[in-house]
mmCIF file of the N, C-alpha and C atoms, coordinates in Angstrom:
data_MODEL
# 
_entry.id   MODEL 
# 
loop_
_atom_site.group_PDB 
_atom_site.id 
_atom_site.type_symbol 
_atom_site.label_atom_id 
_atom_site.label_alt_id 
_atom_site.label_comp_id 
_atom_site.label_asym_id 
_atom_site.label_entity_id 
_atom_site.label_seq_id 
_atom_site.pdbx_PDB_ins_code 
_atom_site.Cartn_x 
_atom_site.Cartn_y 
_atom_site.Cartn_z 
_atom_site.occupancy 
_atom_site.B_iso_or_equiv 
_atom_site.pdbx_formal_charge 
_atom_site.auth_seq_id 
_atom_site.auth_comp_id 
_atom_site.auth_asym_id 
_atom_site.auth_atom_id 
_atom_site.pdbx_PDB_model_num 
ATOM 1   N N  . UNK A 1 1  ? 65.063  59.801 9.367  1.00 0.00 ? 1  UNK A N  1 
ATOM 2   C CA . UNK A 1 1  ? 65.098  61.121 9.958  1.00 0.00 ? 1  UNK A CA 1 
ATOM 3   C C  . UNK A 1 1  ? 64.270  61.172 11.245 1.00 0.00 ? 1  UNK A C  1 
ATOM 4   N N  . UNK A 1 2  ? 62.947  60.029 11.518 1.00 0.00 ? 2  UNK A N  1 
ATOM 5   C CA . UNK A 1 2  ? 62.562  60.286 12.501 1.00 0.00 ? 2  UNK A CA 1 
ATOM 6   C C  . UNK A 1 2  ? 63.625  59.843 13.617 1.00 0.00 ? 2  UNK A C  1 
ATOM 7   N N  . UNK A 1 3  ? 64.237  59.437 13.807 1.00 0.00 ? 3  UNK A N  1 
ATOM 8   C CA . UNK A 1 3  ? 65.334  58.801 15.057 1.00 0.00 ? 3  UNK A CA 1 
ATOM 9   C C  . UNK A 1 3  ? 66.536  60.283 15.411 1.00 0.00 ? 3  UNK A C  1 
ATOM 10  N N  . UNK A 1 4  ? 66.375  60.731 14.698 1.00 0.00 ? 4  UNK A N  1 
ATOM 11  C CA . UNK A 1 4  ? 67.666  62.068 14.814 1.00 0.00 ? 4  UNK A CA 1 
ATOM 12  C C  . UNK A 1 4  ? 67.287  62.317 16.154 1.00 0.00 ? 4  UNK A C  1 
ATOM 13  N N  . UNK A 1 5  ? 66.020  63.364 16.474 1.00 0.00 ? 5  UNK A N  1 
ATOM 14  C CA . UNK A 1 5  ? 65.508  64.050 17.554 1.00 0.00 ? 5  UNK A CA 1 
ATOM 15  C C  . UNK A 1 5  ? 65.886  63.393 18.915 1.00 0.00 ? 5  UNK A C  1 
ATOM 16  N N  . UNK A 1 6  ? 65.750  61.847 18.946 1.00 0.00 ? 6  UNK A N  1 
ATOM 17  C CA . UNK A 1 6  ? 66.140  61.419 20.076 1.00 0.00 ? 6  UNK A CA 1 
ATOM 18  C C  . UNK A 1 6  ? 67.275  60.942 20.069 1.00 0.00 ? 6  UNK A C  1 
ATOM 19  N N  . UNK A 1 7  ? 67.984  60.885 18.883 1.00 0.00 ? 7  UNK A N  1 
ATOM 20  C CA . UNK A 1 7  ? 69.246  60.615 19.767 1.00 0.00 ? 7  UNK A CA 1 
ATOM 21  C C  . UNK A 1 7  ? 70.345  61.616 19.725 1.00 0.00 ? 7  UNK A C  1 
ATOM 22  N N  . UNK A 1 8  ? 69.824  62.975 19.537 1.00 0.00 ? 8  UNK A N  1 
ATOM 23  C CA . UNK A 1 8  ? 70.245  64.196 19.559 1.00 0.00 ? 8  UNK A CA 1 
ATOM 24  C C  . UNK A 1 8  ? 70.539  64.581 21.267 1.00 0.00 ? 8  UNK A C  1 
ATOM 25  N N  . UNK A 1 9  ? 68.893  63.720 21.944 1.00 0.00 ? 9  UNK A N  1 
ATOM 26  C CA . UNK A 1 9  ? 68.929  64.190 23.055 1.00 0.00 ? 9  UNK A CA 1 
ATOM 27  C C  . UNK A 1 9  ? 69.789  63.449 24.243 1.00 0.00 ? 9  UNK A C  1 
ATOM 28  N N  . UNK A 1 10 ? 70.068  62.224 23.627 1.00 0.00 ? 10 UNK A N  1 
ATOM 29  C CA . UNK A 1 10 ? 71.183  61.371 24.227 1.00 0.00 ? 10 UNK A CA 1 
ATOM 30  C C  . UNK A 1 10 ? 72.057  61.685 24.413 1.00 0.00 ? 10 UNK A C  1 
ATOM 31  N N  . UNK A 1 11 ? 72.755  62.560 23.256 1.00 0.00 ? 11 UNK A N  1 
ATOM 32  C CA . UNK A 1 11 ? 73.904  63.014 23.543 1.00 0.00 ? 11 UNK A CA 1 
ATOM 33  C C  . UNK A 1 11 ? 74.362  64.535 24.354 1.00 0.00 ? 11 UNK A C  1 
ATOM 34  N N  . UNK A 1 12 ? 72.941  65.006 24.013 1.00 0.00 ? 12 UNK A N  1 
ATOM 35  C CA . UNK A 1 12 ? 72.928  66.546 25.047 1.00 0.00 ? 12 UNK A CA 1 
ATOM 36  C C  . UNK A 1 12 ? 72.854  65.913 26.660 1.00 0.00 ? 12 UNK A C  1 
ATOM 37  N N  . UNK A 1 13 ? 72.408  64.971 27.146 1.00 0.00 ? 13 UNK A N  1 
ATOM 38  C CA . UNK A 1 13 ? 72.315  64.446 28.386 1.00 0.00 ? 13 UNK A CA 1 
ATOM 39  C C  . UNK A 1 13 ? 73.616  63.771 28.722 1.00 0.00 ? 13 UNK A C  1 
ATOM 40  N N  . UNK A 1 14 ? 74.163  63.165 27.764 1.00 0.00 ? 14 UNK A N  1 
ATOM 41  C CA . UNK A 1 14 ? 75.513  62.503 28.296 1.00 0.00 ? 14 UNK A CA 1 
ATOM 42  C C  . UNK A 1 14 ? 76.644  63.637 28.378 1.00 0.00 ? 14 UNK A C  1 
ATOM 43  N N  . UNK A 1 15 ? 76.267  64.689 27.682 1.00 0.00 ? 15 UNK A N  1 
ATOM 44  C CA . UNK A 1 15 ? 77.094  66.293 27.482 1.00 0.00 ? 15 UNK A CA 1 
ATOM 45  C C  . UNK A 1 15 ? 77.134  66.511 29.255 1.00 0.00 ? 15 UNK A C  1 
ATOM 46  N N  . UNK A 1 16 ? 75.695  66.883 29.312 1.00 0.00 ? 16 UNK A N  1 
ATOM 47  C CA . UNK A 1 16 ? 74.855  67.770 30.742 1.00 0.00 ? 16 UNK A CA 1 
ATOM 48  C C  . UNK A 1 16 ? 75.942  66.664 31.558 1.00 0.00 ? 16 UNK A C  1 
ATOM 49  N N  . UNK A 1 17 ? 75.291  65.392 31.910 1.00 0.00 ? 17 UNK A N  1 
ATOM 50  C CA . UNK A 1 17 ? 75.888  64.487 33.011 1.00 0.00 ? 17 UNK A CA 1 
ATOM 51  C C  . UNK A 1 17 ? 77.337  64.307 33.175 1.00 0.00 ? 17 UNK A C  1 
ATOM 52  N N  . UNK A 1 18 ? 77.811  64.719 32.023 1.00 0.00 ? 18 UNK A N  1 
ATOM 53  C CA . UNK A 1 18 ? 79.622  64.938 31.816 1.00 0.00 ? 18 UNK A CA 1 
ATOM 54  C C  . UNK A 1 18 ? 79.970  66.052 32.703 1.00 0.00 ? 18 UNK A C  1 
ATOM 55  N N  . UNK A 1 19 ? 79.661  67.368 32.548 1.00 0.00 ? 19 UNK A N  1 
ATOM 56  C CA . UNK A 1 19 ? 79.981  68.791 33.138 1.00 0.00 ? 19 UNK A CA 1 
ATOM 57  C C  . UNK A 1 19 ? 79.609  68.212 34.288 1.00 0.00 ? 19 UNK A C  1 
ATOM 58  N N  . UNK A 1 20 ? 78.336  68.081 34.681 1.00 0.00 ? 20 UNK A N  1 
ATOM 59  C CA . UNK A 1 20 ? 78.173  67.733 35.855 1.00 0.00 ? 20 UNK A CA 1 
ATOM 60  C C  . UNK A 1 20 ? 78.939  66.686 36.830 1.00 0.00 ? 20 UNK A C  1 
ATOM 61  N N  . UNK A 1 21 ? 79.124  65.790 36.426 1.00 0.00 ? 21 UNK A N  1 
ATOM 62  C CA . UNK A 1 21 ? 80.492  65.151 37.179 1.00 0.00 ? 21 UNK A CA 1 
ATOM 63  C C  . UNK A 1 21 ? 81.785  65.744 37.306 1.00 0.00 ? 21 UNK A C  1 
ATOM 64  N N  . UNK A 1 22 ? 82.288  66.177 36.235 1.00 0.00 ? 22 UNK A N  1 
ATOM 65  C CA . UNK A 1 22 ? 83.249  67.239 36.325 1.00 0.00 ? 22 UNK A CA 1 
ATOM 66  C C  . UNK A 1 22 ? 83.112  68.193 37.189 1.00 0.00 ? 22 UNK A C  1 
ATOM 67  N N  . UNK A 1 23 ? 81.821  68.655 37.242 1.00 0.00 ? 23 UNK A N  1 
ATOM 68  C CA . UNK A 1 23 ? 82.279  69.774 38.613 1.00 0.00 ? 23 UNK A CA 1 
ATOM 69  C C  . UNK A 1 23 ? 81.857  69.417 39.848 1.00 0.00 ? 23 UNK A C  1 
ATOM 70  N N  . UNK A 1 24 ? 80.938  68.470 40.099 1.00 0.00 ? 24 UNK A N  1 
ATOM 71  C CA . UNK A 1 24 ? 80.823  67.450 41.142 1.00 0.00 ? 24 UNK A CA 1 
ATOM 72  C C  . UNK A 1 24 ? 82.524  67.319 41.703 1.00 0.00 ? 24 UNK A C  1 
ATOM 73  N N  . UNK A 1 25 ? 83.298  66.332 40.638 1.00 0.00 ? 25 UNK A N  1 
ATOM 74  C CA . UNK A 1 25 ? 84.976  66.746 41.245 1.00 0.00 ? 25 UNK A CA 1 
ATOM 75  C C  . UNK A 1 25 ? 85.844  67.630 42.078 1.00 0.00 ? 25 UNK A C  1 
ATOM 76  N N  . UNK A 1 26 ? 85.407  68.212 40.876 1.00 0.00 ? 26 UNK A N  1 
ATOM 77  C CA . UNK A 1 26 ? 86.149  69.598 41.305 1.00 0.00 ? 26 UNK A CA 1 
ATOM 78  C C  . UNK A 1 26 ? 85.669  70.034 42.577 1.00 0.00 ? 26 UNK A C  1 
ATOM 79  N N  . UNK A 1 27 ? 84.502  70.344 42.994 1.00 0.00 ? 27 UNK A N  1 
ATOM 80  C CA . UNK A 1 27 ? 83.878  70.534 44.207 1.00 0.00 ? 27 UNK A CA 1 
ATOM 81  C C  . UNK A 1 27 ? 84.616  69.754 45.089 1.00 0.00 ? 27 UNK A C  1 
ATOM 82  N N  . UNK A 1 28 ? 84.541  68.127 44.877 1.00 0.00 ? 28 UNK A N  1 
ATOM 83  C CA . UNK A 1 28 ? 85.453  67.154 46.030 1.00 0.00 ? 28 UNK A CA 1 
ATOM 84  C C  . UNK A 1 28 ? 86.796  67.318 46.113 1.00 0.00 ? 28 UNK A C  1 
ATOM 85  N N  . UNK A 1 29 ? 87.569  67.978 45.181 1.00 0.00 ? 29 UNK A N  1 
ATOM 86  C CA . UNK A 1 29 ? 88.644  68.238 45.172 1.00 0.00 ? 29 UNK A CA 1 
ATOM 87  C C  . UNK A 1 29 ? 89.165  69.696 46.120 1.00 0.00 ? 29 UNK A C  1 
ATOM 88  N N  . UNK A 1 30 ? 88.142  70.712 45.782 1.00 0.00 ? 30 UNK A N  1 
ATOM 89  C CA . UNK A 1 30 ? 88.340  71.487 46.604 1.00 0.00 ? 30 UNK A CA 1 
ATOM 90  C C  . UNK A 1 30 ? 88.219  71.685 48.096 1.00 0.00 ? 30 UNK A C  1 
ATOM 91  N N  . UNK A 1 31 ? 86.848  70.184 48.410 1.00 0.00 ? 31 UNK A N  1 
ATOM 92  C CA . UNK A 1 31 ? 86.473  70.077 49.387 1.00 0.00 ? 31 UNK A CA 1 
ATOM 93  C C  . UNK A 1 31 ? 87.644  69.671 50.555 1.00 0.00 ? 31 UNK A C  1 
ATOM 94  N N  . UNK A 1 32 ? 88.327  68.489 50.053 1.00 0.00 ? 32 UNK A N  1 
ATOM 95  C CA . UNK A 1 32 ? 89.480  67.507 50.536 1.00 0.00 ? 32 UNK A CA 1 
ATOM 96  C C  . UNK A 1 32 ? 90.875  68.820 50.641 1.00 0.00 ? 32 UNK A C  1 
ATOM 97  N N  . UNK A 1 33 ? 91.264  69.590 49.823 1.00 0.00 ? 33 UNK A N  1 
ATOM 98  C CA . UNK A 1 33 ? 92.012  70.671 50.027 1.00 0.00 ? 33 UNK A CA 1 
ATOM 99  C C  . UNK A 1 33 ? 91.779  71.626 51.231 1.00 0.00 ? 33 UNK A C  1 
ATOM 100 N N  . UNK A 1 34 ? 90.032  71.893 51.215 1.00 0.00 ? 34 UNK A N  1 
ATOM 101 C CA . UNK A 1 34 ? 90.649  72.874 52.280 1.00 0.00 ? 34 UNK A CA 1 
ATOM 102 C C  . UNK A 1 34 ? 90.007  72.536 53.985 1.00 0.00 ? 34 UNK A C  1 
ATOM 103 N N  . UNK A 1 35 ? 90.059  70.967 53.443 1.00 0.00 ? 35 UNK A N  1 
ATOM 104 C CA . UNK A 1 35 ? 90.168  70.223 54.775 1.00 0.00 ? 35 UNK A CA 1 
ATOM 105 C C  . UNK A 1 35 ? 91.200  70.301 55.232 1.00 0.00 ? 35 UNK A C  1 
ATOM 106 N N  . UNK A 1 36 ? 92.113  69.860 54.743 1.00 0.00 ? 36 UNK A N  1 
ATOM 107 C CA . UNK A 1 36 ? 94.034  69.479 54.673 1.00 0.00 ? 36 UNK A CA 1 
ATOM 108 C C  . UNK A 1 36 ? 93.996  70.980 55.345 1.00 0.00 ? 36 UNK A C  1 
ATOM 109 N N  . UNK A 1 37 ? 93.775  72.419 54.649 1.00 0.00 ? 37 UNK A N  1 
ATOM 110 C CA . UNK A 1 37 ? 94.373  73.318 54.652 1.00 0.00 ? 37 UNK A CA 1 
ATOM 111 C C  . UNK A 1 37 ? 93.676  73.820 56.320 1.00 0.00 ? 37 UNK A C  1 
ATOM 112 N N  . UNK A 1 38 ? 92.400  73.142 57.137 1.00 0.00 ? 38 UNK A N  1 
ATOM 113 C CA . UNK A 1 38 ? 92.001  73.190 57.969 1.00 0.00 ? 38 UNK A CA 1 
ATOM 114 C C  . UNK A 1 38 ? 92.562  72.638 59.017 1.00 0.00 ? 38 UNK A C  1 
ATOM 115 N N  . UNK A 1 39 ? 92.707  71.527 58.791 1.00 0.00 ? 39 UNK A N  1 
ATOM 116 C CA . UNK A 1 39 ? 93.466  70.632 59.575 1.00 0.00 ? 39 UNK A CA 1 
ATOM 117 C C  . UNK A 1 39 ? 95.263  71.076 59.933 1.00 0.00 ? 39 UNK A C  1 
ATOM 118 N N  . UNK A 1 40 ? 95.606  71.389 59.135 1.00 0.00 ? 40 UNK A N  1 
ATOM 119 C CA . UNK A 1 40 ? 97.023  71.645 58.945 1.00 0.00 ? 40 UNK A CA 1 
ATOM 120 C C  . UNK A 1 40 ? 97.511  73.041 60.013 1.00 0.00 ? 40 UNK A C  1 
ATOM 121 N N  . UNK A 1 41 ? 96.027  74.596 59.991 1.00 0.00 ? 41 UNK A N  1 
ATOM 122 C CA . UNK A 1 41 ? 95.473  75.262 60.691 1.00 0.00 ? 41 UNK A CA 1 
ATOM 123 C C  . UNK A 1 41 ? 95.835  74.742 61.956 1.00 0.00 ? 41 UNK A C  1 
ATOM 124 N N  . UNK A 1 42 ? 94.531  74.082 62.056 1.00 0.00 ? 42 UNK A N  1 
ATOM 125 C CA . UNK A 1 42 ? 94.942  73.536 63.824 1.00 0.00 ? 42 UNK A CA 1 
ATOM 126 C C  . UNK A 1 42 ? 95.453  72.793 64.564 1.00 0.00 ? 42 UNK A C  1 
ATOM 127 N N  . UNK A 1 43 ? 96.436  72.519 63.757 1.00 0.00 ? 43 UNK A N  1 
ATOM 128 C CA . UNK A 1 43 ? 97.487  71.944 63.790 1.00 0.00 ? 43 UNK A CA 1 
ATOM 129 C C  . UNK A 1 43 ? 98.539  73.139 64.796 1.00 0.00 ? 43 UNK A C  1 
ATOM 130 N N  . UNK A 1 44 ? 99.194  74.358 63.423 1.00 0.00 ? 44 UNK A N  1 
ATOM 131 C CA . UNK A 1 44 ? 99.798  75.205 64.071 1.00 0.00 ? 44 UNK A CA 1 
ATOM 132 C C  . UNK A 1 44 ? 99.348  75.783 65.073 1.00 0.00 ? 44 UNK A C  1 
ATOM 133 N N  . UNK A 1 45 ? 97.408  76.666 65.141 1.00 0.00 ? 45 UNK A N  1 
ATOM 134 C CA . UNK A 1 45 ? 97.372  77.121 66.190 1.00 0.00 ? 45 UNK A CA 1 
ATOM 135 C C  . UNK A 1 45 ? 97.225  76.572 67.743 1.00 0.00 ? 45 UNK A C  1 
ATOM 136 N N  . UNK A 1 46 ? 97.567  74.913 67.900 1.00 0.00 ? 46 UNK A N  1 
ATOM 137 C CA . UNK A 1 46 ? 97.819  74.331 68.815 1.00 0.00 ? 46 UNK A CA 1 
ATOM 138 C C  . UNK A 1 46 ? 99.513  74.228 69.141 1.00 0.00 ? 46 UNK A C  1 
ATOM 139 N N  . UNK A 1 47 ? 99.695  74.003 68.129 1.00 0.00 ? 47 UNK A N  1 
ATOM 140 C CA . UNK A 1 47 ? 101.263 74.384 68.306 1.00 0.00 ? 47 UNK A CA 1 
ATOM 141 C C  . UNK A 1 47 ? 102.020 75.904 68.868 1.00 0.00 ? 47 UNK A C  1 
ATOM 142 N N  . UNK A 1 48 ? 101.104 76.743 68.499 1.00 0.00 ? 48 UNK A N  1 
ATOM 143 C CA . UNK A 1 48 ? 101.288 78.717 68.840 1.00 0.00 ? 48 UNK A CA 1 
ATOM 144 C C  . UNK A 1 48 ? 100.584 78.809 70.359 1.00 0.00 ? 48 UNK A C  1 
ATOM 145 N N  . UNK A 1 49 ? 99.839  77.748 70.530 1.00 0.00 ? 49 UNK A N  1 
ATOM 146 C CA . UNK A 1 49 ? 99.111  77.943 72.143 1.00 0.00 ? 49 UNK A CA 1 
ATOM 147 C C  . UNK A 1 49 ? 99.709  77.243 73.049 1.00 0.00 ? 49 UNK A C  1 
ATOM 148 N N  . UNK A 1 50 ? 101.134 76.784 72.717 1.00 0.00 ? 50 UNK A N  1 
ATOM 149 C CA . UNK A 1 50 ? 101.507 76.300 74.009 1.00 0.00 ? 50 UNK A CA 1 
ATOM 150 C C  . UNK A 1 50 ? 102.985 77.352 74.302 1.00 0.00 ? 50 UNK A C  1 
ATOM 151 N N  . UNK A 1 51 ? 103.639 77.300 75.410 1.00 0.00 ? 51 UNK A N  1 
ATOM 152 C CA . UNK A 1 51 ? 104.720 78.182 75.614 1.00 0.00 ? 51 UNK A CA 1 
ATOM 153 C C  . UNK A 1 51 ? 105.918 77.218 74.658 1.00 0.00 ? 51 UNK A C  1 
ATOM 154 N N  . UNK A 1 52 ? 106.833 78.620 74.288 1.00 0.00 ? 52 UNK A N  1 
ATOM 155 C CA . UNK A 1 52 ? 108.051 78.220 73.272 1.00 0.00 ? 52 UNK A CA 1 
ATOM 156 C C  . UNK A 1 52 ? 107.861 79.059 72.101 1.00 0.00 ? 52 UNK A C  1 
ATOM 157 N N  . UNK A 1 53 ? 108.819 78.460 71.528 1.00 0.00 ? 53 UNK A N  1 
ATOM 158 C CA . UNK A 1 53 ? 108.617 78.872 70.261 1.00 0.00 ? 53 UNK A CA 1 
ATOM 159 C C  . UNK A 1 53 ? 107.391 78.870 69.014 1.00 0.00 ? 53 UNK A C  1 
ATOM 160 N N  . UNK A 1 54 ? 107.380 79.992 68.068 1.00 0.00 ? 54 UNK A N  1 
ATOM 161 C CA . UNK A 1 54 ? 105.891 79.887 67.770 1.00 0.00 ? 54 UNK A CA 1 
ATOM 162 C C  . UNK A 1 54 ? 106.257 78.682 66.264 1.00 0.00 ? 54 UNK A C  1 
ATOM 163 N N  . UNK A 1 55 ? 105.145 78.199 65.694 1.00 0.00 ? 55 UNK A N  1 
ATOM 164 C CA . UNK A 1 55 ? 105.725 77.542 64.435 1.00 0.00 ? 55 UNK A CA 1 
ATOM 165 C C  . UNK A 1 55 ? 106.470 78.294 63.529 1.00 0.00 ? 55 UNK A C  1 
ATOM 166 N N  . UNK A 1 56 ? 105.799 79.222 63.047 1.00 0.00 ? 56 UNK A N  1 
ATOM 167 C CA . UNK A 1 56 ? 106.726 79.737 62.155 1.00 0.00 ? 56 UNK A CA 1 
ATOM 168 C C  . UNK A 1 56 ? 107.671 80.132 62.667 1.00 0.00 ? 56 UNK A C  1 
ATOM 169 N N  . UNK A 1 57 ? 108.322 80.465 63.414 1.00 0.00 ? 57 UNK A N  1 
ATOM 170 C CA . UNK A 1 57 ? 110.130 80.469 63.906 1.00 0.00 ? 57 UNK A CA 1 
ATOM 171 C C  . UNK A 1 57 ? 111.176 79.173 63.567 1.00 0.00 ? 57 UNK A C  1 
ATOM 172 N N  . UNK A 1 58 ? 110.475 77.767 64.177 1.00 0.00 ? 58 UNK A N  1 
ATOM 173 C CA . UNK A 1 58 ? 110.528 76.645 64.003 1.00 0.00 ? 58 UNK A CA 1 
ATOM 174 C C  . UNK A 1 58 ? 110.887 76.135 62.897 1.00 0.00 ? 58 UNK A C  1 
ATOM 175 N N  . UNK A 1 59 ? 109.686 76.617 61.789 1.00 0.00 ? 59 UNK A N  1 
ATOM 176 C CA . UNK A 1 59 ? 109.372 75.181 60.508 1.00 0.00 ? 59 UNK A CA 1 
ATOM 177 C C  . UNK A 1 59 ? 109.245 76.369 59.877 1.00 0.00 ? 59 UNK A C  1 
ATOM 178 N N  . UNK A 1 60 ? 109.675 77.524 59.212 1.00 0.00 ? 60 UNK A N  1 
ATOM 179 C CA . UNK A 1 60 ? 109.569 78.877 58.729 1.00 0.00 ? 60 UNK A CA 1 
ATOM 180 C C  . UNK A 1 60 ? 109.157 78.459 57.107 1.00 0.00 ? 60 UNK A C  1 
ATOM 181 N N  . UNK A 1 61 ? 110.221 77.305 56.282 1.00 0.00 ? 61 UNK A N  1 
ATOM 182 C CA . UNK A 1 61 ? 109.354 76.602 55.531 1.00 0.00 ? 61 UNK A CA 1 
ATOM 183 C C  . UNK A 1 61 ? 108.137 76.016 55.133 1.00 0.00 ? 61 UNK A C  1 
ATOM 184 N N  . UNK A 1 62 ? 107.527 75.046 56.288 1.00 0.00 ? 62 UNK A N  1 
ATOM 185 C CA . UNK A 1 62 ? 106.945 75.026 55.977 1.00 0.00 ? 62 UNK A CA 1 
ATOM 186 C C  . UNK A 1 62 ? 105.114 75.557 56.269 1.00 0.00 ? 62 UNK A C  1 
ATOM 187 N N  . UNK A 1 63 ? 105.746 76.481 57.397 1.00 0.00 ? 63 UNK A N  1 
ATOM 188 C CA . UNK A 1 63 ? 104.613 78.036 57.269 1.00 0.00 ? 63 UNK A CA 1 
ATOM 189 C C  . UNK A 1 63 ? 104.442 78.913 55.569 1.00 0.00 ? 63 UNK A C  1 
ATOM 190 N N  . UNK A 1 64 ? 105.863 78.795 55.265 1.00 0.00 ? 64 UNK A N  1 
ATOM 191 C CA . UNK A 1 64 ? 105.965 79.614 53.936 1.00 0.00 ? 64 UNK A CA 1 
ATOM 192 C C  . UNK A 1 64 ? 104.763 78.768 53.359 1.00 0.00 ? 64 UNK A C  1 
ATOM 193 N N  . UNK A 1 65 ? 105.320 77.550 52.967 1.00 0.00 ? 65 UNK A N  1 
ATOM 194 C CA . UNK A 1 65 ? 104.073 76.618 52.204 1.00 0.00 ? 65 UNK A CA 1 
ATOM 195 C C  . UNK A 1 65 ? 102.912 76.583 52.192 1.00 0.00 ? 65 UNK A C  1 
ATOM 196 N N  . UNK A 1 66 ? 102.294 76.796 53.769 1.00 0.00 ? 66 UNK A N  1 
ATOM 197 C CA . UNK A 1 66 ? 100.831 76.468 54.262 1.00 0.00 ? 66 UNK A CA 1 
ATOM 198 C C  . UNK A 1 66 ? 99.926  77.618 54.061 1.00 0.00 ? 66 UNK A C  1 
ATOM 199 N N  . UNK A 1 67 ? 101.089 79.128 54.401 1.00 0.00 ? 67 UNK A N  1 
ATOM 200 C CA . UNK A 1 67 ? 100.494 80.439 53.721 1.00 0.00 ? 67 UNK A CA 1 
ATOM 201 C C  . UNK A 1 67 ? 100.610 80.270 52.347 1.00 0.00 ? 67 UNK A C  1 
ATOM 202 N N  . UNK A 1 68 ? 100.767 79.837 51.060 1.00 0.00 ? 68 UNK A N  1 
ATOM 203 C CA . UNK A 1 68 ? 101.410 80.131 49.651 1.00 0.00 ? 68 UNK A CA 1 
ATOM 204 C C  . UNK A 1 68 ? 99.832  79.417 49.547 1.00 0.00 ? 68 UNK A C  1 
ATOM 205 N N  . UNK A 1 69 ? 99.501  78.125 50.277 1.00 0.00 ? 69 UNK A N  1 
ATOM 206 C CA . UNK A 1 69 ? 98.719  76.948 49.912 1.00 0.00 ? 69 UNK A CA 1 
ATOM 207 C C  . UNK A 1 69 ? 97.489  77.442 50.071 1.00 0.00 ? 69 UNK A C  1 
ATOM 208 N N  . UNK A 1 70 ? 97.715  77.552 51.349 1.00 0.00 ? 70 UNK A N  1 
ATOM 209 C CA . UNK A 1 70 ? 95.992  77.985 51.741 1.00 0.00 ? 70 UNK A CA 1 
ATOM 210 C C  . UNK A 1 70 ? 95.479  79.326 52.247 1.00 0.00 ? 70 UNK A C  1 
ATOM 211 N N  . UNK A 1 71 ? 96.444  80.529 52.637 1.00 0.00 ? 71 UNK A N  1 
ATOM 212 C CA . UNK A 1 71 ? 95.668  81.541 52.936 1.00 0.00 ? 71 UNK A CA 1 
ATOM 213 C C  . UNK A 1 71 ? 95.891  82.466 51.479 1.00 0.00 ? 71 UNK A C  1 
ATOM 214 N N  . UNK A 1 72 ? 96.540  82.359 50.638 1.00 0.00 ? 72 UNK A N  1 
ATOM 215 C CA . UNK A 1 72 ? 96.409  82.806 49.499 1.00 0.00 ? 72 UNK A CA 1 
ATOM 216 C C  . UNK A 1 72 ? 95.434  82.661 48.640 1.00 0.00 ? 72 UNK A C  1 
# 
């Protein structure tokens, strides 16, 4: 019975360090998304700053997408 206590706490730490990577992820996951969704940005508004047609007239698809993706 003396050994319980510590290896009770082994497993509350491998618990803790679990969540914590998990949302470590998630964080990088969101990070890398709304890079894309940045990039993709100035993308169009270089495309809307020159004379012609604007993107969304163009690629009306895939404006639909980029609003559904990222300004939603």
């Amino acid at each position: 019975m003396q050994g319980y206590g510590e290896r009770e706490g082994v497993w509350i730490g491998l618990l803790i360090g679990g969540v914590a990577l998990g949302l470590l992820l998630a964080l990088l996951i969101t990070a890398v998304s709304l890079a894309e969704c940045d990039q993709r940005y100035g993308a169009i508004e270089r495309w809307n700053a020159d004379p012609g047609p604007r993107y969304q007239d163009v690629y009306p698809a895939e404006f639909a997408a980029w609003v559904r993706e990222c300004r939603d």
